[in-house]
Backbone as CSV, one residue per row, in Angstrom:
resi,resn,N_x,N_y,N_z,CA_x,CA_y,CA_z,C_x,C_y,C_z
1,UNK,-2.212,-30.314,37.323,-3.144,-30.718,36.279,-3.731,-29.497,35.563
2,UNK,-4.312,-28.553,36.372,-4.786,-27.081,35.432,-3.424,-26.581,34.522
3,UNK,-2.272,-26.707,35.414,-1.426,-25.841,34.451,-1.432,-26.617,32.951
4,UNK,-1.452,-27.801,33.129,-1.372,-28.780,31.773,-2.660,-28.570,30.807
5,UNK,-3.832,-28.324,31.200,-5.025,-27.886,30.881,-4.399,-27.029,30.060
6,UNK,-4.079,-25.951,30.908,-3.363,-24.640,30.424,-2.876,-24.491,29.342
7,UNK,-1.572,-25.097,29.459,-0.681,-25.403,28.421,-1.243,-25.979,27.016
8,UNK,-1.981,-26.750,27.080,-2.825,-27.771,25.958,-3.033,-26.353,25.382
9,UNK,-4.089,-25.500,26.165,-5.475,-24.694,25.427,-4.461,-23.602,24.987
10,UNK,-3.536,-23.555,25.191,-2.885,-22.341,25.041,-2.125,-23.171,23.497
11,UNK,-1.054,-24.501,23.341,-0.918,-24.792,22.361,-1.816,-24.974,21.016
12,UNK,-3.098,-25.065,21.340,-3.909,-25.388,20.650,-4.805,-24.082,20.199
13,UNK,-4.894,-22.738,21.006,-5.122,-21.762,20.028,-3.886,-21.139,19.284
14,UNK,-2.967,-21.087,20.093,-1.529,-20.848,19.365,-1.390,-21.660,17.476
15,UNK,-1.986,-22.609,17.660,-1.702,-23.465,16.339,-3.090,-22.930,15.598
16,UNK,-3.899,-22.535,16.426,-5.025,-22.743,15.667,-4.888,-20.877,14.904
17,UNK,-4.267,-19.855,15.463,-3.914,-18.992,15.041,-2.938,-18.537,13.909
18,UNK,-1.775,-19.740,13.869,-0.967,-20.013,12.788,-1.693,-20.350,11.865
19,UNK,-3.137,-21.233,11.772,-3.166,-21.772,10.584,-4.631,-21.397,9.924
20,UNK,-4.253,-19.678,10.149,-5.584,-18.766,9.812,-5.569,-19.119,7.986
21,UNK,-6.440,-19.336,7.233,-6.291,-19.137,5.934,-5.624,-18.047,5.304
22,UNK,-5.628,-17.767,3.818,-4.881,-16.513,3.945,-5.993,-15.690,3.467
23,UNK,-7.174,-15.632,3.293,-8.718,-15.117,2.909,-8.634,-14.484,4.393
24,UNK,-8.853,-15.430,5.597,-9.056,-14.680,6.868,-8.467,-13.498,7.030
25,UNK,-7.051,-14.052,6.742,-6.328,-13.161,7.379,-6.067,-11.772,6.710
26,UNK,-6.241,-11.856,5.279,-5.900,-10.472,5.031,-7.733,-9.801,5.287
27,UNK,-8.581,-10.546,5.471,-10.350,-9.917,5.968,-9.254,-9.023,7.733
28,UNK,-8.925,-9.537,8.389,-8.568,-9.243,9.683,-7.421,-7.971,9.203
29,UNK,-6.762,-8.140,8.328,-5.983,-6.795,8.426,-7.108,-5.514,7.295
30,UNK,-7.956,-6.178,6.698,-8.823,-5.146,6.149,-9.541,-4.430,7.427
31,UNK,-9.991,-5.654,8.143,-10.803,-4.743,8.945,-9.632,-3.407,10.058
32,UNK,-8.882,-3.979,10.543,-8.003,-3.259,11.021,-7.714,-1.640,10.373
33,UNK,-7.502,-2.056,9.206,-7.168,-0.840,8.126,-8.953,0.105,8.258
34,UNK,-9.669,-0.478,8.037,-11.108,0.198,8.051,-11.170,1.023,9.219
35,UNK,-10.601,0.990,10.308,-10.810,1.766,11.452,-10.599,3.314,10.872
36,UNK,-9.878,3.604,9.836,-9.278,4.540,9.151,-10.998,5.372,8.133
37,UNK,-11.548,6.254,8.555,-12.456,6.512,7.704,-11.920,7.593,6.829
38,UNK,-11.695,8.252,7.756,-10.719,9.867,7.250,-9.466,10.129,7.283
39,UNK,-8.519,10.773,6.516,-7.389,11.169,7.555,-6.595,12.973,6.071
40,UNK,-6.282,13.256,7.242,-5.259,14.584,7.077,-3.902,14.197,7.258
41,UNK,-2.929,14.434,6.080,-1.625,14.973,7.080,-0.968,15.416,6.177
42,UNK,-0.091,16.747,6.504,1.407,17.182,5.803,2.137,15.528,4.736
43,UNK,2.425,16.150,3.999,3.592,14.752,3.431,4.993,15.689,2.945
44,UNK,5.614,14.063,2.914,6.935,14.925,2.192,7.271,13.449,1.241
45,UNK,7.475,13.980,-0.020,7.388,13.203,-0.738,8.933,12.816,-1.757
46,UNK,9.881,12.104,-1.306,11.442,12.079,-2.127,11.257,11.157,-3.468
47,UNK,11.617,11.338,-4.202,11.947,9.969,-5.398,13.237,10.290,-6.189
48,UNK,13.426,9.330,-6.874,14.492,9.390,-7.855,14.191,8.483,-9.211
49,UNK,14.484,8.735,-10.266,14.236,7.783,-11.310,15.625,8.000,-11.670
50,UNK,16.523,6.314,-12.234,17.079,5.959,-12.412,17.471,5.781,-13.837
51,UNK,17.888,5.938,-14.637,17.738,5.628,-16.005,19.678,5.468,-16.445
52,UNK,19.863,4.178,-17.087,21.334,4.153,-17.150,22.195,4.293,-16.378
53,UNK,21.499,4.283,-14.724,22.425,4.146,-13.700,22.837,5.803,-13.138
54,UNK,21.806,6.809,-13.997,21.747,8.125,-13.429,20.494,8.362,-12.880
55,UNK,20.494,9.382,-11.796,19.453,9.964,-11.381,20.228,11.181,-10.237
56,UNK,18.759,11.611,-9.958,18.772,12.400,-8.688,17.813,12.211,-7.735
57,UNK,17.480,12.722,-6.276,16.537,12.492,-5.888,15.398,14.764,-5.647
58,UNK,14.619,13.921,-5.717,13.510,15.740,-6.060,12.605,15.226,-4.785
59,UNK,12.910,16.428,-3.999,11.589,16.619,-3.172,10.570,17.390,-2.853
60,UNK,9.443,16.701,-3.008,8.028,17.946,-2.697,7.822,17.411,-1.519
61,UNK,6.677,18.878,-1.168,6.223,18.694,-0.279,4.662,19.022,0.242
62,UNK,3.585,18.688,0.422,2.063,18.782,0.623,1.601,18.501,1.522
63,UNK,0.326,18.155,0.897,-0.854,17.897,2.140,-1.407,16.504,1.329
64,UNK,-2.154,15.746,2.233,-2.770,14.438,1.287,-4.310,14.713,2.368
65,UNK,-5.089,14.112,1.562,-6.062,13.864,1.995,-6.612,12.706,1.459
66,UNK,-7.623,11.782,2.769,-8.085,10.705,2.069,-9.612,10.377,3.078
67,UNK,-10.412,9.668,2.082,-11.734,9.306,2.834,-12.000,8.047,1.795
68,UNK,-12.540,6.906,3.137,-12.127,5.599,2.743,-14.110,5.255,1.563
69,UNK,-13.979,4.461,0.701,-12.888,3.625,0.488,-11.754,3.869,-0.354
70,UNK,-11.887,4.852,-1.013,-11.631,4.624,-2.685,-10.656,6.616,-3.070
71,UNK,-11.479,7.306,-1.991,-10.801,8.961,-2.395,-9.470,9.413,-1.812
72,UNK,-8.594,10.157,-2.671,-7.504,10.491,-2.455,-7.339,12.460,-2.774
73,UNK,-6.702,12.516,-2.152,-6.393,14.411,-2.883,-4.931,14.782,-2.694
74,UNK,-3.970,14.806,-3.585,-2.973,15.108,-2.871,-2.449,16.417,-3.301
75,UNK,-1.896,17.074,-2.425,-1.089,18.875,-3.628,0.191,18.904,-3.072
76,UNK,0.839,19.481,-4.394,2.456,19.601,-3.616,2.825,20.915,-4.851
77,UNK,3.415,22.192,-4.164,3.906,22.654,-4.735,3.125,22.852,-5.997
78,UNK,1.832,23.784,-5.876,0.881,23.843,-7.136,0.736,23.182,-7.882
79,UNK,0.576,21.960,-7.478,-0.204,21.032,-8.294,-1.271,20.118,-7.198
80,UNK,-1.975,19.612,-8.099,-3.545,19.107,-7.241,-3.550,17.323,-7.689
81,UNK,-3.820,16.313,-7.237,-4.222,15.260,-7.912,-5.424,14.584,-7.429
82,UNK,-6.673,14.620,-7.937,-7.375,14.106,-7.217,-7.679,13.148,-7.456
83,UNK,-8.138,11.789,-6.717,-7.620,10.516,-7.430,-9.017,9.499,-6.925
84,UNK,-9.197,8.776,-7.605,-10.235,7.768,-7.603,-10.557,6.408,-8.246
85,UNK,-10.083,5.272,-7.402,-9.901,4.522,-8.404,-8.693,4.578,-9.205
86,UNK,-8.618,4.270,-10.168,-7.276,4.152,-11.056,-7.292,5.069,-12.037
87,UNK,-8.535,6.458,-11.512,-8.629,7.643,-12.097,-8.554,8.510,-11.499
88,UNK,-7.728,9.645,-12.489,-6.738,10.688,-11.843,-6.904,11.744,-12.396
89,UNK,-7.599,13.186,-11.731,-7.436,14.510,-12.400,-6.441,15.173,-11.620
90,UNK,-5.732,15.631,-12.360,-4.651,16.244,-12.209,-4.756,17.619,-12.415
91,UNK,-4.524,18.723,-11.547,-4.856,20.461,-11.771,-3.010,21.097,-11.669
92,UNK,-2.836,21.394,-12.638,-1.105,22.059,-12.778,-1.265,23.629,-11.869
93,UNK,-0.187,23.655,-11.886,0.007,25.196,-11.006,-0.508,26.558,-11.935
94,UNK,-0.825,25.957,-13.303,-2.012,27.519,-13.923,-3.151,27.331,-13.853
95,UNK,-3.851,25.872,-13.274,-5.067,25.726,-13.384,-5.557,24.867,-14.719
96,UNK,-4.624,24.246,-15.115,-4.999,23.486,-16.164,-5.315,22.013,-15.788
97,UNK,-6.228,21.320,-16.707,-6.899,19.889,-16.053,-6.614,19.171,-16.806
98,UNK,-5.957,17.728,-16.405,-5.520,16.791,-17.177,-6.139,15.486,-16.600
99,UNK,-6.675,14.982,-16.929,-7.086,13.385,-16.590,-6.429,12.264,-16.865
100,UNK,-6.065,11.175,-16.134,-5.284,10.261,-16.207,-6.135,9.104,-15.622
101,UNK,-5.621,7.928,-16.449,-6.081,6.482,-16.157,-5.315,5.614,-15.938
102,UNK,-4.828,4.923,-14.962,-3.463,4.064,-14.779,-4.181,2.786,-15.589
103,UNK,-2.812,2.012,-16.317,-2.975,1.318,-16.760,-2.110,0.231,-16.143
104,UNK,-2.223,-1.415,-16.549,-1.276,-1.920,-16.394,-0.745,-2.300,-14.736
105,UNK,-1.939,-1.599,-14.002,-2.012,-1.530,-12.488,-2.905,-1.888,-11.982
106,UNK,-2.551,-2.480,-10.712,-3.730,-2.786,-9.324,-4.961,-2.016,-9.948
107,UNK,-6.176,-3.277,-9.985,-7.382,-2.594,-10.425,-7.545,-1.937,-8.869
108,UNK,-7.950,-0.384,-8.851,-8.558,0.527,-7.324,-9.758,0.509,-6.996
109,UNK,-10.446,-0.297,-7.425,-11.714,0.285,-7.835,-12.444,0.010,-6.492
110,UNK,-11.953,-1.077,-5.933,-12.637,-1.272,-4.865,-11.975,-0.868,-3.724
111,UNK,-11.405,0.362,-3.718,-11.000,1.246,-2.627,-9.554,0.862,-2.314
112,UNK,-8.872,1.451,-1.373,-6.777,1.800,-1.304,-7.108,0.881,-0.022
113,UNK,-7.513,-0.391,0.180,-7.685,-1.566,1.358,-6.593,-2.863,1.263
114,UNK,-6.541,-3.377,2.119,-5.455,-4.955,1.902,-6.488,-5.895,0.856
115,UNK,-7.573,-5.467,1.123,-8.810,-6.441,-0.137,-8.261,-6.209,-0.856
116,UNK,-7.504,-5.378,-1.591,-6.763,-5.192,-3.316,-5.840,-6.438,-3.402
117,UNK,-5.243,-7.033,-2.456,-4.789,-8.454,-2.830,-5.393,-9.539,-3.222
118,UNK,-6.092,-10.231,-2.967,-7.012,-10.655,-3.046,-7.522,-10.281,-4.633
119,UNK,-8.244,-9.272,-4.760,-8.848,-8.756,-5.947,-7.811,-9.072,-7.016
120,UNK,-6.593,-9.161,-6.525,-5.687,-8.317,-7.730,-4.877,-9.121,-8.278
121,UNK,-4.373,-10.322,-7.273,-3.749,-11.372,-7.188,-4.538,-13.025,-6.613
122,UNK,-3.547,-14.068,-7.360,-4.092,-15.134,-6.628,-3.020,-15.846,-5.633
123,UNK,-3.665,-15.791,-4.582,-2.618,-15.646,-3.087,-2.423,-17.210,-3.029
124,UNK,-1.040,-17.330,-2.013,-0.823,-18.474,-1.748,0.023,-18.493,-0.359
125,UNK,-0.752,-19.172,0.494,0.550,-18.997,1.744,1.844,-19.553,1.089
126,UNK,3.103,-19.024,2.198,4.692,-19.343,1.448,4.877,-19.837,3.212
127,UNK,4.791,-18.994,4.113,5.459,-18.831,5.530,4.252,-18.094,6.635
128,UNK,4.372,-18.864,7.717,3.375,-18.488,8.509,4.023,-18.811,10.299
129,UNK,4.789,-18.191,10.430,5.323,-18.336,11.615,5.184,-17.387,12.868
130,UNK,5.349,-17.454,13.730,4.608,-16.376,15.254,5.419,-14.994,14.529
131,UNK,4.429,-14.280,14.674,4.043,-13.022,14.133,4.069,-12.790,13.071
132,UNK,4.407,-13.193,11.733,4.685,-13.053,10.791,4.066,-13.945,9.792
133,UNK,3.050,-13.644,8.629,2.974,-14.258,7.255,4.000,-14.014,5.971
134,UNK,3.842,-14.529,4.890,4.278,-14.591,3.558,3.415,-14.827,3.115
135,UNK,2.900,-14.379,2.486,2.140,-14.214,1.175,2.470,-14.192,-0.116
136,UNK,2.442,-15.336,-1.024,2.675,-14.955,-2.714,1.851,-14.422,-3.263
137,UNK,1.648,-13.647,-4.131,0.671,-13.359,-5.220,1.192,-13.134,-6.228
138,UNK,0.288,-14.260,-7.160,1.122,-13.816,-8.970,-0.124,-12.677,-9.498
139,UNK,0.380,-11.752,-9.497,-1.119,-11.451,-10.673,-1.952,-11.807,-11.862
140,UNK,-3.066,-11.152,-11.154,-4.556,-11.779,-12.089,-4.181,-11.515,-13.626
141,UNK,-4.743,-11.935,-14.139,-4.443,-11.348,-16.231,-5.306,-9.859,-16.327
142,UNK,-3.994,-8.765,-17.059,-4.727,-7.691,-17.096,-3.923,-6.448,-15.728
143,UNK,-3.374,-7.299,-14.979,-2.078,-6.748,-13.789,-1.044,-6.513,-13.809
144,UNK,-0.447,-4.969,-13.783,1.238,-5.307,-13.524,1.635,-6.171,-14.505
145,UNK,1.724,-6.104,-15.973,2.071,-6.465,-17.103,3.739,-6.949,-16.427
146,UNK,4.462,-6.228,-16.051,5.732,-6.427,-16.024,6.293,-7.253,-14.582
147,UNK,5.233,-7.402,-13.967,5.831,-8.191,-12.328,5.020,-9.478,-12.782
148,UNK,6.149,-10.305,-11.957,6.258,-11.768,-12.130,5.209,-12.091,-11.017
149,UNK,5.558,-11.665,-9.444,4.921,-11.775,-8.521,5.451,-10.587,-7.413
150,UNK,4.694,-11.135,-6.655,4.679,-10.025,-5.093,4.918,-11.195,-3.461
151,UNK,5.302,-11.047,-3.321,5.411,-11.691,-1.707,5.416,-10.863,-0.501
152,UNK,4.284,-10.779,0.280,3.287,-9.540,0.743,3.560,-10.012,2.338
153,UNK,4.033,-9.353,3.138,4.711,-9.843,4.689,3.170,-9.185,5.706
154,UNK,2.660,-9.701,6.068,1.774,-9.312,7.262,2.143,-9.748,8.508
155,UNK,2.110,-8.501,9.228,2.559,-8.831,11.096,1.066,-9.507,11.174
156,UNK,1.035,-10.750,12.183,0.146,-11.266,12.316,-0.416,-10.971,14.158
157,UNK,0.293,-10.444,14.757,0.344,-10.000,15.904,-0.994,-9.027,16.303
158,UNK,-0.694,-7.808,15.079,-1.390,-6.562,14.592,-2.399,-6.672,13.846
159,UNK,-1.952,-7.448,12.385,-2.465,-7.567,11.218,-2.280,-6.692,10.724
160,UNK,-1.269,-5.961,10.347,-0.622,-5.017,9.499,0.379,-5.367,8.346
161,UNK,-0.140,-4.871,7.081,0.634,-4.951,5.729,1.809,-4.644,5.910
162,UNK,3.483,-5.051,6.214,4.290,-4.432,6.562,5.552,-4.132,5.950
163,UNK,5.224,-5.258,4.464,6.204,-4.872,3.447,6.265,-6.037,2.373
164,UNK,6.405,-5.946,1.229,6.465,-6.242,0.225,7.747,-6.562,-0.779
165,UNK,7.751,-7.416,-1.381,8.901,-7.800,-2.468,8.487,-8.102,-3.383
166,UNK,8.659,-7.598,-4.825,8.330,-7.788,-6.252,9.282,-8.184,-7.023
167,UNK,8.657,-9.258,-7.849,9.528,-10.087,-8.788,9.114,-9.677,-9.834
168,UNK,10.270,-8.643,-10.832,10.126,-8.081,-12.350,10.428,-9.251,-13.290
169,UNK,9.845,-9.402,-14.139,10.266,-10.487,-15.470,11.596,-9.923,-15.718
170,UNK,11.719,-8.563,-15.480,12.990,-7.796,-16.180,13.825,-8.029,-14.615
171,UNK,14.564,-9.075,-14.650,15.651,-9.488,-13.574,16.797,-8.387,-13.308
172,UNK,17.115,-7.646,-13.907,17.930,-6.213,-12.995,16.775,-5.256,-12.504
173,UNK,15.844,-5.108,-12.454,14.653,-4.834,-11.654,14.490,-4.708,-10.200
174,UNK,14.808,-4.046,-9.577,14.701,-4.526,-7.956,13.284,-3.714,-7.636
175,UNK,12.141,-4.698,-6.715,10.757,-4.042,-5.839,10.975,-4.512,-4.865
176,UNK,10.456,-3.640,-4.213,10.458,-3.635,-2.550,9.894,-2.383,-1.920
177,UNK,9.486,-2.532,-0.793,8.506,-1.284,0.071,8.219,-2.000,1.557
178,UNK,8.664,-1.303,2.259,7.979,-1.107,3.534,7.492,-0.001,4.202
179,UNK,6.309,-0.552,5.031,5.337,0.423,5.739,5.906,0.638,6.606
180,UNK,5.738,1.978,7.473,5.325,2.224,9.043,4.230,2.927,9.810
181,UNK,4.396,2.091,10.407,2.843,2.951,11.431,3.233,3.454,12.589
182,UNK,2.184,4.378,12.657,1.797,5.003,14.435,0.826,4.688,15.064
183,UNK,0.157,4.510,16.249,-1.058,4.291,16.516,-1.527,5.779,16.900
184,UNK,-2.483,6.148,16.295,-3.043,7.692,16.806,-4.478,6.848,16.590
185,UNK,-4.694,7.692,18.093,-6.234,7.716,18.591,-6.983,6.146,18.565
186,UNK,-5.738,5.562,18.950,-5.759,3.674,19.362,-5.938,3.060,17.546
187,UNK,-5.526,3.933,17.039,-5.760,3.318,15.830,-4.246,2.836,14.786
188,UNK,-3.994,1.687,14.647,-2.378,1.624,13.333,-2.576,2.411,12.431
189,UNK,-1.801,3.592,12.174,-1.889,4.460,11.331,-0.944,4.553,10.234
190,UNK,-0.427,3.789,8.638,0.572,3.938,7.653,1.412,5.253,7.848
191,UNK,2.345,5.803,8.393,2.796,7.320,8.168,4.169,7.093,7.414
192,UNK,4.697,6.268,7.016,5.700,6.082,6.078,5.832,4.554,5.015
193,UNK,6.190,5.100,3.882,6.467,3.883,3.219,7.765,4.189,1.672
194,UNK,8.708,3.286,2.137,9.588,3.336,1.234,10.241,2.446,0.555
195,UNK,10.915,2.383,-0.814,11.070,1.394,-1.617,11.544,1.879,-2.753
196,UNK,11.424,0.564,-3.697,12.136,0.537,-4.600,11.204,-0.150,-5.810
197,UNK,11.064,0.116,-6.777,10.456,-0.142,-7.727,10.883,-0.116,-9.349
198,UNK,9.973,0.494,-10.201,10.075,0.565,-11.598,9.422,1.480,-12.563
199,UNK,9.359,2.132,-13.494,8.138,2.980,-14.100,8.681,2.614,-15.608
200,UNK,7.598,2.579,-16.409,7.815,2.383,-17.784,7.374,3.462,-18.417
201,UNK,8.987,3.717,-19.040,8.943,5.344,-19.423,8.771,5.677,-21.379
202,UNK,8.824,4.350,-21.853,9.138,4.166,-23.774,9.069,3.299,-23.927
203,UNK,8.299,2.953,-24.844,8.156,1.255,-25.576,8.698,0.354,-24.588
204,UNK,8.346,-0.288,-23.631,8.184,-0.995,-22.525,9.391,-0.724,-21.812
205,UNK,9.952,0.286,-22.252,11.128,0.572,-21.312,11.241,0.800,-19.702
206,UNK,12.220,0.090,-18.860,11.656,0.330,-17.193,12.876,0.910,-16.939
207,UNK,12.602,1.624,-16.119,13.258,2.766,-15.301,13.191,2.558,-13.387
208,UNK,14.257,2.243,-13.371,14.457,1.909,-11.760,13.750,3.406,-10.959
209,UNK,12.957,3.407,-10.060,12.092,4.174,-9.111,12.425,4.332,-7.377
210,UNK,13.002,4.984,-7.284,13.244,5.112,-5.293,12.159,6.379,-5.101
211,UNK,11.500,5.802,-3.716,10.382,6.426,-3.306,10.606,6.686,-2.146
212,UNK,10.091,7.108,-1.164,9.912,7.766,0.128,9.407,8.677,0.440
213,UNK,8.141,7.979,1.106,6.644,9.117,1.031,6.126,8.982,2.930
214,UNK,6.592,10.172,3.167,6.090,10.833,4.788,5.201,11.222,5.437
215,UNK,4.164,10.945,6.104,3.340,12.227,6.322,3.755,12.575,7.914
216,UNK,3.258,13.705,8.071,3.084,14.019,9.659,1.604,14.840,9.805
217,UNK,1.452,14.904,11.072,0.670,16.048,11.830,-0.593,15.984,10.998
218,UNK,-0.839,14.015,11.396,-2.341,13.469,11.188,-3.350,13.823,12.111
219,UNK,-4.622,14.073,11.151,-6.091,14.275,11.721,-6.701,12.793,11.510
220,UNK,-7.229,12.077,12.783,-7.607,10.840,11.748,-9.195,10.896,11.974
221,UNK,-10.549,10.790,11.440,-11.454,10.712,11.297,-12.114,11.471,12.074
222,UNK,-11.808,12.854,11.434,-12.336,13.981,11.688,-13.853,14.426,10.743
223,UNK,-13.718,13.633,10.139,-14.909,13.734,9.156,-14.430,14.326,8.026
224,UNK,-14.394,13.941,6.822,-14.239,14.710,5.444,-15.214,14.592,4.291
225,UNK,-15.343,15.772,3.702,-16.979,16.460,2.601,-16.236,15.343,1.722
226,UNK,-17.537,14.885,0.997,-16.942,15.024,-0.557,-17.054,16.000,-1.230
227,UNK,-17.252,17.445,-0.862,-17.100,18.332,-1.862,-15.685,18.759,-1.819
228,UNK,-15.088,18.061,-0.737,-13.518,18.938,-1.165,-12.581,18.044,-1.934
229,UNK,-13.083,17.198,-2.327,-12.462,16.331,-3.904,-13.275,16.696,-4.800
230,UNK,-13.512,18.106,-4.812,-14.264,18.577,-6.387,-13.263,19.463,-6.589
């Protein structure tokens, strides 16, 4: 008779865990991600842009820095970007300053968190099976002018963002990205993410994008100034 007890209470949080909203659930992988206040690490950074079915791939290589919610710093090879929000100063290898504003993109404003779904998109469960969500999101008006939608995979085990698929209006278009983590210092830590995307390079022209961005030989919440994003 207990084991049946058992069994019940065990089917019945089991179901009751499948059928987290999808508000909860990406709150549960925010908070997860929040454990993250600070972090250091080396990167190595590959891409290629595609244009007419040519490219190459170019690699740098840096340091990133980040302090949550919202600050970024990255340098590679004399250049600086310091980033905030969906605003970007940029320092070239003579010391020259350029400012940049992404357009046409994930509003940042409320910090580099899984909350940017939510914010950015209007979600819809697709698939919710032991360990694993689907997530749709079409974007909000004012988003990603050129993506149709996103279908956003969360390990539900973890609650980790673990990869993504984007639907371009422009159908020879291929998006896609997946994460990986480490756990340093009991914490899921992003240290790789790679994919496939798009950049609009001329009068709405898109340009196929391969990415692959590394870090190693993380510090994680060691404490970081804000004076060293000045």
């Amino acid at each position: 008779m207990k084991a049946k007890i058992a069994m019940f209470f065990l089917i019945i949080s089991t179901a009751a865990a499948f059928a987290l909203p999808v508000e909860e659930m990406i709150h549960k992988t925010t908070v997860n991600f929040s454990k993250i206040k600070d972090a250091r690490a080396d990167i190595t950074f590959d891409s290629s842009l595609q244009v007419f079915g040519c490219g190459g791939t170019c690699r740098r290589e840096g340091k990133l820095l980040f302090k949550a919610p919202d600050r970024l710093k990255i340098s590679m090879e004399g250049e600086t970007y310091i980033i905030k929000g969906n605003f970007i100063r940029k320092i070239d290898s003579k010391g020259k300053l350029f400012y940049i504003r992404l357009i046409h993109a994930p509003d940042f404003s409320i910090g580099f968190t899984p909350d940017l779904l939510p914010h950015n998109f209007i979600l819809a469960m697709k698939k919710n099976s032991s360990g694993e969500a689907l997530i749709e999101g079409l974007p909000k008006p004012g988003v990603l002018k050129n993506i149709k939608k996103v279908v956003f995979c969360i390990n539900t085990n973890e609650y980790l963002l673990k990869s993504m698929v984007m639907e371009f209006h422009n159908k020879r278009i291929v998006g896609d990205a997946e994460i990986k983590y480490n756990k340093i210092n009991n914490i899921w830590v992003p240290y790789k993410t790679k994919g496939r995307s798009a950049l609009e390079i001329a009068d709405g022209f898109l340009a196929g994008f391969y990415f692959n961005l590394e870090g190693k030989n993380f510090v994680i919440n060691s404490g970081v100034l804000d004076s060293e994003f000045n």
